[in-house]
N, C-alpha and C positions, 0 to 999 in steps of 0.2 A: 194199674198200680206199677211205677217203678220202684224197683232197688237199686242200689249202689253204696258201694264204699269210697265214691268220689261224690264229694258235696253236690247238691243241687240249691237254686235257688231259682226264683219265677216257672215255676211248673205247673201245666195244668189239671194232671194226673196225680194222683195219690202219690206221693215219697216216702218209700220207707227209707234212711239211712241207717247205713250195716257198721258197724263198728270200723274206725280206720287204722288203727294199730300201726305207723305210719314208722315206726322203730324197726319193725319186722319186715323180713323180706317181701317182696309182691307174694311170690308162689306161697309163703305161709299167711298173708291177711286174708287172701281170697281161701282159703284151705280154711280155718277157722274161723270165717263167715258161715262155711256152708251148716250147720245145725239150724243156726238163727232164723237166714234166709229159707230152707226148708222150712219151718214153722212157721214163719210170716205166708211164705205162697200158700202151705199149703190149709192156711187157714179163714185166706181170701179165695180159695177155691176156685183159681182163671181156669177160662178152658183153653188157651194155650198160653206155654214161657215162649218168651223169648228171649233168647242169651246173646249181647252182643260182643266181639271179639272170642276166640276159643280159648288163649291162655287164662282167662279171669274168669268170665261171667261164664264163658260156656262151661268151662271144666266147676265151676259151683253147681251149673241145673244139673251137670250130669253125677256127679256125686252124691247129689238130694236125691237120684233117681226119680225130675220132673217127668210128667209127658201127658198131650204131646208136648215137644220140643221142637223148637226152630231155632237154629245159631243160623245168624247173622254173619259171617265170614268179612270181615273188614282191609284182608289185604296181605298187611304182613306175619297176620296171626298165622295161613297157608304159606306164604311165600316165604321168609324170612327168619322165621323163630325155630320153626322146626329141623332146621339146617344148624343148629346151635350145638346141638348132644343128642345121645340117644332116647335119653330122657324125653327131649322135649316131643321126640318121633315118638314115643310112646305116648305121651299122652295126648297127642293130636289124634292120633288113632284112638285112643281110649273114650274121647271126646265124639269122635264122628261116629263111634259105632255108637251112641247113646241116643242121637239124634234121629227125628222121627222125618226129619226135613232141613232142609239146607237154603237162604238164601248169598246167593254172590250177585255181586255189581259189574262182571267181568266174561265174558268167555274165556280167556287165558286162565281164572281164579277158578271158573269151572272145572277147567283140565285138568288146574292143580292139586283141586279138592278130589276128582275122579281118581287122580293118580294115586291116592290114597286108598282106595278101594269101595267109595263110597258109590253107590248108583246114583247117575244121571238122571233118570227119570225122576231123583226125591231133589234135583238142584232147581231152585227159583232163580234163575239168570234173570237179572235187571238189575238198572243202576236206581241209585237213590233220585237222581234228577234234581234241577231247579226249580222250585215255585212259578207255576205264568208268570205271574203279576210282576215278578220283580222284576226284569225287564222288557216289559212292554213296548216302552216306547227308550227310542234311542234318542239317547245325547249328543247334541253337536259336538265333535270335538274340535279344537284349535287345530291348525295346522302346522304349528311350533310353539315349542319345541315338541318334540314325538315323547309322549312318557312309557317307559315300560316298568312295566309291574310285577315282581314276584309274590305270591300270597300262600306262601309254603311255611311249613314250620321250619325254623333255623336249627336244624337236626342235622347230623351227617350222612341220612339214610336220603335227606333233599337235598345236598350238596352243591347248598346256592353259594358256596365256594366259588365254584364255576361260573358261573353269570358275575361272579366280581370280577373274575380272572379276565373274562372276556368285554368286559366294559374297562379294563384296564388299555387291553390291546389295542381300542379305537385310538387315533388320534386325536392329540389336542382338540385340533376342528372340528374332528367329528364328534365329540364325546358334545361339543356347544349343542348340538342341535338335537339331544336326547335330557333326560332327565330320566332318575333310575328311583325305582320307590320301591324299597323292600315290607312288605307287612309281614309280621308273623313276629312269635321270640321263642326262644329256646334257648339250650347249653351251648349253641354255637354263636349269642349275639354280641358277646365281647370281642372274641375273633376276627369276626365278622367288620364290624366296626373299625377295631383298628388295622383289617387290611383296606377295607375301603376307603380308608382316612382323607388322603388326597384327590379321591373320584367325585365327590360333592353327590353323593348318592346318603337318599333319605332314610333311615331308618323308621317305620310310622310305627312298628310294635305289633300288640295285639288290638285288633279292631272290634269294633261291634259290625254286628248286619249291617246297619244302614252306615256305616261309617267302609266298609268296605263296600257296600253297593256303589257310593258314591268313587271310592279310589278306580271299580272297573269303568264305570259311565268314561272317565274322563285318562283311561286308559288306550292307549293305542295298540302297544303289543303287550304279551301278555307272555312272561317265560316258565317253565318248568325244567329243572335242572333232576330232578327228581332219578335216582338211578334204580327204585323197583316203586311198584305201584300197579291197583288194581284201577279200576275206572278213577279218576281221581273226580271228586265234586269240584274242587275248584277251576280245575280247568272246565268244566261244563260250565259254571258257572262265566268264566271268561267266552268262551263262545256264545254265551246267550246276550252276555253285555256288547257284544261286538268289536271284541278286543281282538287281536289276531296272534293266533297261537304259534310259538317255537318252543316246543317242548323237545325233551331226551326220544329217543328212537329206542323204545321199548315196548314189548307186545300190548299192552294197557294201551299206552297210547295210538298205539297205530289203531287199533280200531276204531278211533275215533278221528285223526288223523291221516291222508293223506297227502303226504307232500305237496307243494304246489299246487295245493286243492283247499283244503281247511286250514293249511298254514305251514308248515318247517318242522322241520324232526334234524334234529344231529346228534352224532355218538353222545354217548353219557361220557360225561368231564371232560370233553373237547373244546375247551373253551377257543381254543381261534376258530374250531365249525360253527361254536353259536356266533359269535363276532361275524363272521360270513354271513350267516340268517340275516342278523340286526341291523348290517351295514341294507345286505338284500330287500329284507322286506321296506326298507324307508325310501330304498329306492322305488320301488311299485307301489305305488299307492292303489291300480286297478287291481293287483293282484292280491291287496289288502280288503277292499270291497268287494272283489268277489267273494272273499273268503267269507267274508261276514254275511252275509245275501246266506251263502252254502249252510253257514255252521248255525244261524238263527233257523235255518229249515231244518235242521241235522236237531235238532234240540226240542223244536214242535212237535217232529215225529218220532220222538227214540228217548226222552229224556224230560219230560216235565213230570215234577213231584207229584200232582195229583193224579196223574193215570199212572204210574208206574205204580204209586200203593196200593191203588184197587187192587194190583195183582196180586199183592203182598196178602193183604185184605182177603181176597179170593181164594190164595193158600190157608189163613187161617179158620175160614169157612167148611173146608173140607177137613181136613186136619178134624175141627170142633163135631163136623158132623158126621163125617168116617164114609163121606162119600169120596172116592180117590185119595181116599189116606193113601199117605208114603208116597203118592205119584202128586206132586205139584204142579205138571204139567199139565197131567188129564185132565 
């Protein structure tokens, strides 16, 4: 059974929706959910919640006083909100002591969550991963113009600012022999828009699956401007399509990148370092196949959807039958 106070539609799971009260602040709809949602869980009697993000859904299981409990840790609920006020440092704390178990997509999300005070041995490190199937087989791509892809939300926390700024810097000439496709929308797509005005760069929006499957297939490099982030799926996503990555030089990403190996890393908002990447990687084209060769292996063994859930799966096995409760590793 899911809940949510964010719409759902085509689910295959029970839906329960929570009232959305959409006048009211976040921190009060999610706070006067919790009664409701209490009595829905606990009258379908799961044998484990799971809570995804801490500031919403986890701080509702932990209020209902669920358990067991698993929060999901999504990134910036660890990384970024809790840096807000004291407040919100309290209630992250107030959240993580409730939990019976922890899943992160990150080693570095690990540390952050530890740094809180929570034990190691109750953290599920693994990323969410891509689906096989979805790219199995690779697509020819053209050899011009080179398309590069952003598939970031237009938010200022992915500060695909910068990848305009740095697609500004090419040259006339050289801007001919790229094509830039932004997917994603957000509060930053007007902005956005009218600074790229003059660069003939695509705006495509929000996609479906197959409608972004299709934008990596036919993707050559693939940017993340992203200035915080825990594992990101879409850039897994772009190494498994055989896109070649130049992402921000941030702990997230390095573990999945290194340099002149899986692909480019530059300071976050360096836009003339990414323009160095862009100009770089079009020049190498071997050093764009190796990458792909690297990161399609890097994805088989570290990162496909259906073995990473088994472990997820395998946590809530234990957890349900109280063998290695609270150790998700054991």
């Amino acid at each position: 059974m899911l809940l949510s106070v964010e719409r759902g539609s085509g689910l295959e799971a029970r839906f329960e929706p929570l009232p959305e009260r959409a006048h009211l602040p976040r921190f009060a709809r999610y706070s006067l959910a919790v009664p409701q949602a209490a009595r829905v869980i606990r009258d379908f009697a799961p044998d484990v919640v799971n809570a995804h993000f801490l500031p919403n859904y986890g701080w509702m299981a932990a209020r209902a006083g669920l358990h067991p409990l698993v929060l999901t840790a999504l990134g910036s609920d660890i990384l970024t909100v809790p840096q807000r006020s004291a407040l919100h440092r309290w209630r992250t704390r107030y959240v993580l002591s409730h939990c019976d178990a922890i899943t992160s997509d990150a080693a570095m999300l690990t540390q952050a969550i530890a740094a809180f005070g929570f034990p190691t041995d109750r953290i599920l490190t693994v990323p969410f991963g891509v689906e096989a199937e979805r790219f199995a087989v690779l697509a020819e791509r053209p050899t011009a113009p080179l398309v590069i892809l952003s598939t970031r939300r237009l938010e200022p926390l992915y500060d695909v600012a910068t990848l305009v700024r740095a697609f500004a810097r090419l040259d006339a000439g050289t801007r001919q022999r790229f094509e830039l496709r932004i997917a994603g929308n957000g509060n930053e797509t007007d902005s956005l828009q009218r600074r790229a005005g003059p660069l003939s760069a695509r705006f495509l929006g929000w996609l479906s699956q197959p409608q972004l499957d299709a934008q990596l297939r036919a993707a050559h490099l693939y940017v993340s401007t992203s200035t915080s982030d825990s594992t990101s799926v879409s850039l897994l996503e772009a190494m498994a399509a055989g896109c070649f990555p130049i992402v921000s030089d941030i702990p997230a990403n390095r573990e999945w990148i290194a340099s002149e190996a899986h692909g480019l890393l530059f300071p976050c908002g360096d836009d003339a370092a990414l323009a160095a990447c862009i100009v770089r990687a079009a020049a190498d084209s071997d050093l764009r196949v190796r990458a792909q060769q690297l990161n399609r292996a890097t994805i088989a063994a570290r990162a496909t959807w259906e073995a990473n859930l088994r472990e997820v799966e395998a946590l809530f096995e234990r957890l349900h039958d109280g063998r290695g409760a609270n150790r998700p590793g054991g």
